[in-house]
SEBA-52540 format. One line per field, with one value per residue (C-alpha): chain; y, x, z; residue number from 0. Coordinates in steps of 0.02 Angstrom, whole numbers, plus 50000, padded with zeros to 5 digits. Each point is the difference from the previous one (the first is absolute). Layout:
gulum	(A, ...)
py	(Y, ...)
px	(X, ...)
pz	(Z, ...)
palum	(NUM, ...)
This chain:
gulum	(A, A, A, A, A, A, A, A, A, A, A, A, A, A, A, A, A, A, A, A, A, A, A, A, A, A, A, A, A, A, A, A, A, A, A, A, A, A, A, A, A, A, A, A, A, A, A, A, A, A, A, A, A, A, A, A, A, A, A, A, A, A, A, A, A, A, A, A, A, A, A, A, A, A, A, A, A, A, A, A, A, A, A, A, A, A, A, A, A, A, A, A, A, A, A, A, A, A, A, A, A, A, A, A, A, A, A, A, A, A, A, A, A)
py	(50639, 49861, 49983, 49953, 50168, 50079, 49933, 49931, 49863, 50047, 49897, 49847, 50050, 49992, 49838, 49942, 50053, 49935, 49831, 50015, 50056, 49849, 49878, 50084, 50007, 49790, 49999, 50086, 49899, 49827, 50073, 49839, 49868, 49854, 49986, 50163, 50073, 50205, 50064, 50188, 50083, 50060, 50177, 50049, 49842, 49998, 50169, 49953, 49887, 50081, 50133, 49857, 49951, 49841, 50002, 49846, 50073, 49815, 49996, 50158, 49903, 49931, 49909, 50113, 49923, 49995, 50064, 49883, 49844, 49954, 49802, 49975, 50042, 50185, 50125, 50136, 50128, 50111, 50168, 50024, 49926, 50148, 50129, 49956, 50015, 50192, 50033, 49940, 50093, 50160, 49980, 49943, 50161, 50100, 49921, 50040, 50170, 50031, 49921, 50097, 50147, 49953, 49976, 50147, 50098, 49919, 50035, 50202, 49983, 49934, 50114, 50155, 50041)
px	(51072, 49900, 49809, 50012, 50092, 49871, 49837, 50042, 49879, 49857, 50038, 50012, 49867, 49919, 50030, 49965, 49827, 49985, 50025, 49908, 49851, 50021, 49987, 49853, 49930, 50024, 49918, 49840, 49981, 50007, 49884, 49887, 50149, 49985, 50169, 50088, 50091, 50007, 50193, 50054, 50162, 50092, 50031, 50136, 50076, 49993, 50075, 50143, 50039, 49988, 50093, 50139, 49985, 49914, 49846, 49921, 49867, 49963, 50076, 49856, 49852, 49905, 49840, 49873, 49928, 49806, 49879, 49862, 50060, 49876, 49927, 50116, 50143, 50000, 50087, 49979, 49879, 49920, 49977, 50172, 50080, 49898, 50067, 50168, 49997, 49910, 50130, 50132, 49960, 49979, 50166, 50082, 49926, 50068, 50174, 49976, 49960, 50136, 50119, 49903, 50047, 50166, 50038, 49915, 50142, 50123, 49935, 49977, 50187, 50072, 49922, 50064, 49833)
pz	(49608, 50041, 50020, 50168, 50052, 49881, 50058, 50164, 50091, 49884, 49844, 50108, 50095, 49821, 49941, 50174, 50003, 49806, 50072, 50144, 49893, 49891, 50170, 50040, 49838, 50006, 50178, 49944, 49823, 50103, 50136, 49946, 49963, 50147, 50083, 49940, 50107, 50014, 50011, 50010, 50001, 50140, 49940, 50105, 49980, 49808, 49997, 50103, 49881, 49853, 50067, 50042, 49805, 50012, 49873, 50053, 50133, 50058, 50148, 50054, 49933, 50155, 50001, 50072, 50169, 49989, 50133, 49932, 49903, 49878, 49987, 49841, 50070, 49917, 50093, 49889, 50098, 49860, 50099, 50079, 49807, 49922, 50140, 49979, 49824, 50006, 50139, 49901, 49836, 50103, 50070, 49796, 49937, 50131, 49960, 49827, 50017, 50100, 49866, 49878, 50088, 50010, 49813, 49970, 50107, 49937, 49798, 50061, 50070, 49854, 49901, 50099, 50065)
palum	(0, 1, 2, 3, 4, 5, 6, 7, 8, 9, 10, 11, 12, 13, 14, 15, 16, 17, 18, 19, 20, 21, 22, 23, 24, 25, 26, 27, 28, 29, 30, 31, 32, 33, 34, 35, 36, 37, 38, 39, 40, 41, 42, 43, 44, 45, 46, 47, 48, 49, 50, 51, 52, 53, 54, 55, 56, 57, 58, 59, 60, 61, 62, 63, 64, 65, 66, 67, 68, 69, 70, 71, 72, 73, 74, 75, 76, 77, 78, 79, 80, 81, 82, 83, 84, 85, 86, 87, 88, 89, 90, 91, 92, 93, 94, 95, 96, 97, 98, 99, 100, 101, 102, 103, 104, 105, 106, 107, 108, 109, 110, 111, 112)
């Protein structure tokens, strides 16, 4: 059977959020770099595509659109980069508990639980 069937959405969902967390993660370390530009990921987007197979999430990275520009051309916004992030690792954990949860009825099933 395969995983997809098993776990559904969630274990792109998953690696989704993984690599969203990692473009955030980027954003907020180069808060202070002139001319960097802040990108996110398109979450519904990216898990269209994975869902479709592709694993190249590229195509759902977007550069974030500043309210306030900074002087060196900066568009990373520290505030909103750090909320995204929290809201993003809520929303991972929440994922992984549910696959947690998963496994852990499959395990009990197999075992004749």
């Amino acid at each position: 059977m395969p995983a997809e069937s098993l776990f559904g959405v969630h274990a792109a969902a998953l690696e989704v959020r993984s690599q969203r967390m990692g473009v955030l993660a980027s954003n907020i370390a180069n808060a202070s770099t002139p001319g960097f530009k802040a990108r996110d990921i398109d979450f519904a987007s990216a898990l269209q595509s994975m869902e479709g197979g592709a694993a190249d999430l590229s195509g759902s990275t977007l550069y974030r659109v500043p309210t306030q520009t900074s002087m060196d051309g900066n568009t990373v916004e520290l505030s909103q980069e750090q909320t995204a992030f929290a809201e993003n690792a809520v929303q991972y954990q929440t994922t992984l508990s549910f696959l947690n949860g998963r496994i852990g009825q499959i395990t009990r099933a197999l075992k004749g639980e």
